[in-house]
C-alpha positions as CSV (number, residue, x, y, z in Angstrom):
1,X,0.0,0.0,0.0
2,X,3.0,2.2,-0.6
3,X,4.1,4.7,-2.8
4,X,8.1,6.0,-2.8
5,X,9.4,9.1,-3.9
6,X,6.2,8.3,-4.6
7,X,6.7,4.7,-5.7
8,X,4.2,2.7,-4.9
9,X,4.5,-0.4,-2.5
10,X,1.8,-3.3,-1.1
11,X,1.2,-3.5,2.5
12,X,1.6,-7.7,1.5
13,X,5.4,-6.3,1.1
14,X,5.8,-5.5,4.8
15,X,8.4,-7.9,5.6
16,X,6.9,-10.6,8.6
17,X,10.4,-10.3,10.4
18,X,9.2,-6.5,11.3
19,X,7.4,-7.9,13.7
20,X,9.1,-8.6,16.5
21,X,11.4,-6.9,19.9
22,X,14.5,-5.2,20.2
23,X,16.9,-5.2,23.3
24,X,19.9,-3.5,23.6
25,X,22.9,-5.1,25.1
26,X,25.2,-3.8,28.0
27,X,28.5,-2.6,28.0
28,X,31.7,-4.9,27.8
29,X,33.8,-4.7,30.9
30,X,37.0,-6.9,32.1
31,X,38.1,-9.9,30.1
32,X,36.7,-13.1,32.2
33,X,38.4,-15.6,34.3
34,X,39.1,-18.5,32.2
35,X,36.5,-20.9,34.2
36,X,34.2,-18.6,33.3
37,X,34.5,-18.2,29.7
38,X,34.9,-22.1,29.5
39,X,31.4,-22.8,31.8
40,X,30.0,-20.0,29.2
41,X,31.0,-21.8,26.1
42,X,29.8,-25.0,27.6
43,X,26.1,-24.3,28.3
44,X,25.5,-23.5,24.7
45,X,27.3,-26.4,22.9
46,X,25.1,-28.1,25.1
47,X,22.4,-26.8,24.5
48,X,23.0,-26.7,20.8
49,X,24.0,-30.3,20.7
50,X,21.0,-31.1,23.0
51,X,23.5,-32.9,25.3
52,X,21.5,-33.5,28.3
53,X,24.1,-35.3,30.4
54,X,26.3,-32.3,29.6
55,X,23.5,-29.7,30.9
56,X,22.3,-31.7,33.9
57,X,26.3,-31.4,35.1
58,X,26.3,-27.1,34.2
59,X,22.7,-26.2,35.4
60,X,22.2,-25.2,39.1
61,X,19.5,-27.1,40.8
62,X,17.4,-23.4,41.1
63,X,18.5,-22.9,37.6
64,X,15.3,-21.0,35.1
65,X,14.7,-20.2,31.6
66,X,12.8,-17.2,30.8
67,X,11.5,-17.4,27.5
68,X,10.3,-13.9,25.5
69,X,6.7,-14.7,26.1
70,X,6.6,-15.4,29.7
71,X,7.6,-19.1,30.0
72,X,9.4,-20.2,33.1
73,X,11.5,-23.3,32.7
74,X,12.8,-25.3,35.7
75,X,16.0,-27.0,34.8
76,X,13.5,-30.6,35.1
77,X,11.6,-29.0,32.3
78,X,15.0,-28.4,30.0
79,X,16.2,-31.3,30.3
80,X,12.6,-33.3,29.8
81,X,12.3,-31.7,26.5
82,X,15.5,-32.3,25.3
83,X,15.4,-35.7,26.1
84,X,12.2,-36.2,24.6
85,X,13.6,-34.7,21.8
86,X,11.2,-31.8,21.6
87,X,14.3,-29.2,21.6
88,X,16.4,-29.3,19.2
89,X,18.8,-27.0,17.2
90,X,20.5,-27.1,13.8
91,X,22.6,-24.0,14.3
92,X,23.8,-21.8,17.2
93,X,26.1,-18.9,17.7
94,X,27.1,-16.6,20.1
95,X,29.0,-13.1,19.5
96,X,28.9,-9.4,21.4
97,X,29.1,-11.4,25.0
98,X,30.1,-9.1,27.7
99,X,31.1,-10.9,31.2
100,X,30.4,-9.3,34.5
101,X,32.0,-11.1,37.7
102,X,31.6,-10.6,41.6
103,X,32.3,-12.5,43.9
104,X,30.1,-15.6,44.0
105,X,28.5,-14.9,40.9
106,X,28.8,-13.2,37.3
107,X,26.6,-12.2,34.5
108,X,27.2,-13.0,30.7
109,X,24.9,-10.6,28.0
110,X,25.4,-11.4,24.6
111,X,23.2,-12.1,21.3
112,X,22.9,-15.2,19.7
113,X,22.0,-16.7,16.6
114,X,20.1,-19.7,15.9
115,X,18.0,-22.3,14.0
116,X,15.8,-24.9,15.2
117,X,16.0,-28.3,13.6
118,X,13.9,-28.2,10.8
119,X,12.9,-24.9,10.7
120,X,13.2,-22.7,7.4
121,X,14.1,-19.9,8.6
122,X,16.9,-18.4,11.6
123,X,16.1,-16.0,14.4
124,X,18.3,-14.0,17.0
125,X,17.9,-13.2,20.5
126,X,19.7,-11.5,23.4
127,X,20.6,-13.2,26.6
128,X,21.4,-13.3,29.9
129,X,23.2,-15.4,31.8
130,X,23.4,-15.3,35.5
131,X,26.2,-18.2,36.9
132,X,26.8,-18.6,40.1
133,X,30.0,-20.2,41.7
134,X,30.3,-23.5,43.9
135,X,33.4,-24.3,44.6
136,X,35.6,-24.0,41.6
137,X,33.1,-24.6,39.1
138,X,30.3,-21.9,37.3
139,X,26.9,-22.9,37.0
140,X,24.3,-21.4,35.1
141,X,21.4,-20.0,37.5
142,X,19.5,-18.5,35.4
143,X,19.1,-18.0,31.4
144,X,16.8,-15.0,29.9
145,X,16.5,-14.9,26.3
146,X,14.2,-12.0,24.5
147,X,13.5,-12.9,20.5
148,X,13.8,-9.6,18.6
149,X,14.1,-8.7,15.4
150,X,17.1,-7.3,13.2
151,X,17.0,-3.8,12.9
152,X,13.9,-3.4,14.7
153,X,15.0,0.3,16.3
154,X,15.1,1.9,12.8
155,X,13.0,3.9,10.7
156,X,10.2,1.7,9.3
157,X,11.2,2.5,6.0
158,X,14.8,1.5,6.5
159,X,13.6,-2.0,7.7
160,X,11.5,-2.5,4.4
161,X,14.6,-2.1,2.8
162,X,14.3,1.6,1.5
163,X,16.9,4.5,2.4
164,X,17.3,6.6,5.5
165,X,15.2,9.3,3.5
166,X,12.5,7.4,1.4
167,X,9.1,8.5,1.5
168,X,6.7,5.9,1.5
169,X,2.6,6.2,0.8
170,X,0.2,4.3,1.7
171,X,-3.4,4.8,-0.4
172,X,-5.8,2.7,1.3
173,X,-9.6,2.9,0.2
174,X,-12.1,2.2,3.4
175,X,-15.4,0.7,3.2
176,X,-15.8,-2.3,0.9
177,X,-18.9,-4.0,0.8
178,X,-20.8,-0.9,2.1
179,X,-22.7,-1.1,-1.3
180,X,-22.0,-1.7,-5.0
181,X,-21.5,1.4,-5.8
182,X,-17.9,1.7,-3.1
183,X,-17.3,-1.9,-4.7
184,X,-17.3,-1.0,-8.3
185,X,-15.3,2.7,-7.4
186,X,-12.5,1.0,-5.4
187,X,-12.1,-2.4,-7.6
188,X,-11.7,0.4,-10.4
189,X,-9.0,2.5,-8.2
190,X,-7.2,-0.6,-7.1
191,X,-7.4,-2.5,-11.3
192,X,-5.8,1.1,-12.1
193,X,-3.4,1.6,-9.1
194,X,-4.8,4.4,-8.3
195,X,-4.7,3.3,-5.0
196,X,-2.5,0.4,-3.7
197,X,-4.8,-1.2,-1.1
198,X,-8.3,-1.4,0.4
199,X,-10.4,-2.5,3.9
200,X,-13.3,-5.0,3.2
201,X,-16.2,-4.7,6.0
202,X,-17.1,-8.0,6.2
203,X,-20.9,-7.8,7.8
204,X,-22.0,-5.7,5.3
205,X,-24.2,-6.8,2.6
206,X,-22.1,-6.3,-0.8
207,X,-19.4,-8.3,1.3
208,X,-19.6,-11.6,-1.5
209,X,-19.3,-9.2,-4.1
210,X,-15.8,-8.5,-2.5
211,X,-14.8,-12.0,-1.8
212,X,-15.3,-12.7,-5.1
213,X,-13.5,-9.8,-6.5
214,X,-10.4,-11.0,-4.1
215,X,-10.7,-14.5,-5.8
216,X,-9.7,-13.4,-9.0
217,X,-7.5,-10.5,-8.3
218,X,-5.3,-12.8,-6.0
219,X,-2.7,-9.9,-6.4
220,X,-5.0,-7.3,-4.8
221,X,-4.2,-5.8,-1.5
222,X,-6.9,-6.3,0.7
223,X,-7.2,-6.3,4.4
224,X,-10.6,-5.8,6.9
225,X,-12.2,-2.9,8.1
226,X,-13.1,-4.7,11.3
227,X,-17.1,-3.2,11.6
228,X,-18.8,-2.7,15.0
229,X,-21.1,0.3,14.4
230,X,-23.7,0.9,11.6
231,X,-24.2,4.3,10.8
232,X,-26.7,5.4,8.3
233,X,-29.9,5.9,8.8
234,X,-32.2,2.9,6.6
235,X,-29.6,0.8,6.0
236,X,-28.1,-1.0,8.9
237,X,-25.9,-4.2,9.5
238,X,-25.2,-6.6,12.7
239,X,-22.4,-9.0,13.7
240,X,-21.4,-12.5,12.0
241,X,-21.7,-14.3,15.4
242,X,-25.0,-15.2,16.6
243,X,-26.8,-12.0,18.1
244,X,-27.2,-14.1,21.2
245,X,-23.5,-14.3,22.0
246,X,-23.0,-11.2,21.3
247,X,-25.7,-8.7,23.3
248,X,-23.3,-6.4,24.0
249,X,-22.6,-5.2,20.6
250,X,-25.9,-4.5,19.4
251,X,-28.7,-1.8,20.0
252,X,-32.5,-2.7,20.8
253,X,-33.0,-2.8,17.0
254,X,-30.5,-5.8,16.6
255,X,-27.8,-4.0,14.7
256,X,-25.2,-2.4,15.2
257,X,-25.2,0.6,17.6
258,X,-24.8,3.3,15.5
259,X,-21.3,5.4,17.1
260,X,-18.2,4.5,18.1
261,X,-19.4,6.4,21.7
262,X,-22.2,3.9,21.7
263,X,-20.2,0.6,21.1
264,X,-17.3,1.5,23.2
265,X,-19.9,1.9,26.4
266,X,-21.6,-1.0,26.1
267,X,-19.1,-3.6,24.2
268,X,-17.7,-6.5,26.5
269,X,-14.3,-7.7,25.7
270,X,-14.7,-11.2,25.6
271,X,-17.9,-10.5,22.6
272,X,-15.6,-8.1,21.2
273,X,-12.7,-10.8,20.8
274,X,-15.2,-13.4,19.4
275,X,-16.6,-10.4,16.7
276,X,-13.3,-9.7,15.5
277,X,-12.4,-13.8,15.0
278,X,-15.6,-14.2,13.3
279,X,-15.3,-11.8,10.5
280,X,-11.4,-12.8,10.1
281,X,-12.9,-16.3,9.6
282,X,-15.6,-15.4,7.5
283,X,-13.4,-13.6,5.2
284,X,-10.4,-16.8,4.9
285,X,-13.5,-19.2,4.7
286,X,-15.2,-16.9,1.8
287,X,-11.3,-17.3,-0.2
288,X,-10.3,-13.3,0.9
289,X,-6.4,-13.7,2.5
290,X,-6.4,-10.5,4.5
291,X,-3.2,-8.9,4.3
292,X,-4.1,-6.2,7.2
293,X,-6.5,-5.0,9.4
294,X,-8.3,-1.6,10.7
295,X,-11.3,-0.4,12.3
296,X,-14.3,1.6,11.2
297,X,-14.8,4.1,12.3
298,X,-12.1,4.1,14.6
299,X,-14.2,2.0,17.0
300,X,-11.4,-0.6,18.1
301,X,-9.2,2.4,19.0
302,X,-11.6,4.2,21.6
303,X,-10.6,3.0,24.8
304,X,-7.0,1.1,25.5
305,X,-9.2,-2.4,26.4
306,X,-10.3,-2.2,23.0
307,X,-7.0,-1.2,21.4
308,X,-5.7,-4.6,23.8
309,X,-8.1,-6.9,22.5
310,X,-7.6,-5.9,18.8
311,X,-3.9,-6.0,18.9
312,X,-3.8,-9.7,20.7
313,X,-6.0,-11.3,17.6
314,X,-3.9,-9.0,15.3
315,X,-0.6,-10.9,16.4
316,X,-2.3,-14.2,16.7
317,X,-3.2,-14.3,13.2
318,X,0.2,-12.7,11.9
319,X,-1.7,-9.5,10.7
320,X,-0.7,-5.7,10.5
321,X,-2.7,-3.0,11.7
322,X,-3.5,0.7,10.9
323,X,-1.2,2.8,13.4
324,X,0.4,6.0,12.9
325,X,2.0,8.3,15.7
326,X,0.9,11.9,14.6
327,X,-3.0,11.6,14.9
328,X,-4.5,11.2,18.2
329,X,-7.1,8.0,18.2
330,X,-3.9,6.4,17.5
331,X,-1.5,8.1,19.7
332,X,-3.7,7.3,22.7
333,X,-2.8,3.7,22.0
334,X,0.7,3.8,20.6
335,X,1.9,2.3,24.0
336,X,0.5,-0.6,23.8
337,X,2.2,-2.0,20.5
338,X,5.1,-4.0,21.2
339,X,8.8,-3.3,20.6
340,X,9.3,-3.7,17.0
341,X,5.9,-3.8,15.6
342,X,5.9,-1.3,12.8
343,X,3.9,2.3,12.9
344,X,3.8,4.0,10.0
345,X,4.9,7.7,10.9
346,X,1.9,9.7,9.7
347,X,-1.7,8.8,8.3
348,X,-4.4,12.0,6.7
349,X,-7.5,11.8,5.1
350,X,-9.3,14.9,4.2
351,X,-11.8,16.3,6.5
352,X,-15.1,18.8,6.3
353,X,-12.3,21.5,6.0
354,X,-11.7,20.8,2.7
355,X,-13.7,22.6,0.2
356,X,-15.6,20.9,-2.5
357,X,-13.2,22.2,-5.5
358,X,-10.3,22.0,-3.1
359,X,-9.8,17.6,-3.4
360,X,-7.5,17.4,-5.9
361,X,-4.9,20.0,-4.6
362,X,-5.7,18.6,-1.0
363,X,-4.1,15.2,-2.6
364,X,-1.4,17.0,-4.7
365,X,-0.2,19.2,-1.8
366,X,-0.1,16.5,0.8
367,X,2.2,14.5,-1.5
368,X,4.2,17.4,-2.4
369,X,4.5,18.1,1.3
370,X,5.8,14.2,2.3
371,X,8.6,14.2,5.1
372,X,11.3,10.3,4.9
373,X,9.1,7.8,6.6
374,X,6.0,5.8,6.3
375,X,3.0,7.3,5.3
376,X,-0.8,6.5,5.3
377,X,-3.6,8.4,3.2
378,X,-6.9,6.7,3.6
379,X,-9.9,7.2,1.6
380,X,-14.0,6.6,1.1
381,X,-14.7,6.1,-2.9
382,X,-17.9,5.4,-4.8
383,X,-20.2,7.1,-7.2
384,X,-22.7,10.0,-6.7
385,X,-25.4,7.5,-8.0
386,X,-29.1,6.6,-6.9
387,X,-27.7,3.9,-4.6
388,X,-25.3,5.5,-2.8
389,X,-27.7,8.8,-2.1
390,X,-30.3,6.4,-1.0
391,X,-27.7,5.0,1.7
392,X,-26.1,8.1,2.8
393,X,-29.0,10.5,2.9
394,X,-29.1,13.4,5.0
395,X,-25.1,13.0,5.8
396,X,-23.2,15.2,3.9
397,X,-19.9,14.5,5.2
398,X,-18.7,10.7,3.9
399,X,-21.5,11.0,1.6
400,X,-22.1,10.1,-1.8
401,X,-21.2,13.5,-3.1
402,X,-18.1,13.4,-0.6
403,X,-16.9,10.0,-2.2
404,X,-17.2,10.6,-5.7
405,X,-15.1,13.9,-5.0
406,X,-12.8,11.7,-3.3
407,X,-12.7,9.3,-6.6
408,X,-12.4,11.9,-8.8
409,X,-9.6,13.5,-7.1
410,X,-7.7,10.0,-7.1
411,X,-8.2,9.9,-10.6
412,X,-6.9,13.2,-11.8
413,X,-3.5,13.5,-13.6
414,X,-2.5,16.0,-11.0
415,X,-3.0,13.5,-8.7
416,X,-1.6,10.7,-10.7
């Protein structure tokens, strides 16, 4: 969904290993004692060469692994799984070590480098090491690793692979499946890359038309516009899961409640959860692959439970969402993505400021005006026609005159 310098680029080009943490490691200090260095060396051959003998002899008997996500491993537990085989590595490595000593004890940092048996692909993570001495010998007390990702403190564009001063756009069209008329607009924008992605709202009832659109446009950018309010007036949509599991997200009428200040009052977390699951599945089990996922309306972003809920199915299912650090739904929120997950630097769409002959130079001075970084422009297209006035009466802004200015300005040659 990218364009640079302003070339364009596919959110599905977001590499996976963006997501991920970064640690920093320590500062080097004295060379170490040679026991040290040797008891050092020793735990990872072993480890690498799932030597369990070896390990049972270098592990302390209070010794603990603390893996990135939380897991607390007794030195029982190690050794179980290697000797049940269920650990094992094709490659290890260890560089940057630094070695602390005191009296009765020490600390190793360092990163490492490594490959699980049959696994395609490498990973790195920093460690700790805390040994502690009895008698003559080191033994390893206690082993923290944290999995991050290369370059994961550097400008987003940088880890996509583009130069310290690229700038990157995003054109995303919002809204699929609102109606035919938003279909037939945006599949036009996206066959013409116009724009380089689009947000599919699954509950809504042009949604098949979508799915099948995605079928045969395999190449097609397409990600969900996770829906939990329905807005217009006559024409109103509910969730995919059953209305009686999910109470909480619906009005008296059955649908949707109609605000983002309505849903985010009464909307339980665990229906919430289940809501955003359903419409992933419905979109994989209809042939649609998203590739990322937002909110409409902003309504997963109002309150940081929300946000928390969104962001754990997001990283369950491997999928990027809309963030940005310059506008404030997002801002509110930016503390609760993880180290290394990427945020795009700035995201605009225009706004009842914008004058009615004023669309087109909106677009051509906000690309003109592009600073190095990531960012995101997102848009509402469709056509002035019977079906989209019927929908959006009496709501001038987003409307149907709004979104065919909107289509029209993406489709000028000053915009182009």
């Amino acid at each position: 969904m990218l364009k640079e310098n302003c070339a364009m680029f596919s959110v599905k080009m977001l590499p996976s290993l963006i997501l991920g943490l970064l640690v920093v490691a320590g500062a080097a200090v004295a060379e170490p004692q040679a026991g040290l260095l040797r008891a050092h060396t020793a735990f990872h051959e072993a480890l690498r060469d799932a030597d369990a003998s070896a390990l049972d002899r270098l592990l302390d008997q209070h010794f603990t692994w603390t893996h990135t996500d939380g897991l607390v491993q007794s030195k029982a537990d190690l050794l179980a799984k290697i000797r049940d085989g269920k650990l094992r590595y094709s490659e290890m490595s260890t560089d940057q070590d630094t070695f602390n000593e005191y009296a009765k004890a020490a600390v190793v940092t360092g990163h490492s480098a490594r490959r699980y048996a049959e696994a395609a692909k490498p990973f790195e993570l920093r460690y700790t090491l805390t040994f502690v001495k009895t008698g003559r010998e080191w033994k390893v007390a206690a082993y923290h690793t944290t999995v991050f990702t290369p370059g994961a403190g550097q400008p987003l564009q940088v880890r996509l692979g583009y130069p310290r001063d690229a700038k990157l756009l995003i054109l995303n069209a919002d809204d699929l499946a609102v109606s035919h008329s938003e279909d037939v607009a945006s599949f036009a924008a996206l066959d013409q890359k116009l724009i380089t992605s689009a947000t599919v709202m699954v509950p809504c009832p042009w949604f098949t038309e979508v799915a099948e659109y995605s079928k045969a446009h395999p190449d097609a950018d397409l990600g969900l516009h996770l829906t939990f309010t329905s807005e217009w007036q006559g024409y109103r949509w509910g969730p995919i899961t059953s209305r009686a599991l999910v109470r909480s997200l619906v009005g008296p009428d059955g649908y949707f409640y109609a605000s983002t200040k309505e849903f985010a009052e009464h909307a339980k977390l665990d229906e919430v959860e289940m809501e955003i699951r359903a419409q992933i599945e419905r979109a994989k089990s209809m042939g649609l692959e998203p590739s990322h996922l937002d909110s409409h309306m902003h309504a997963l972003y109002a309150k940081p439970e929300l946000f928390g809920v969104f962001l754990k199915v997001a990283h369950e299912y491997k999928l990027l969402i809309r963030m940005a650090r310059n506008d404030q739904p997002f801002q509110s929120v930016l503390s609760l993505m993880a180290p290394g997950d990427p945020v795009p630097d700035a995201i605009y769409s225009p706004g009842a400021d914008v004058p009615p002959s004023g669309w087109s130079d909106y677009y051509v001075n906000l690309i003109k005006s592009l600073q190095p970084g990531v960012t995101e422009v997102f848009m509402h297209l469709a056509h002035d026609d019977v079906e989209s006035q019927a929908i959006m009466v009496d709501h001038p802004d987003w409307g149907a005159a709004w979104r065919q200015r909107e289509f029209a300005a993406v489709s000028s040659p000053e915009v182009r």
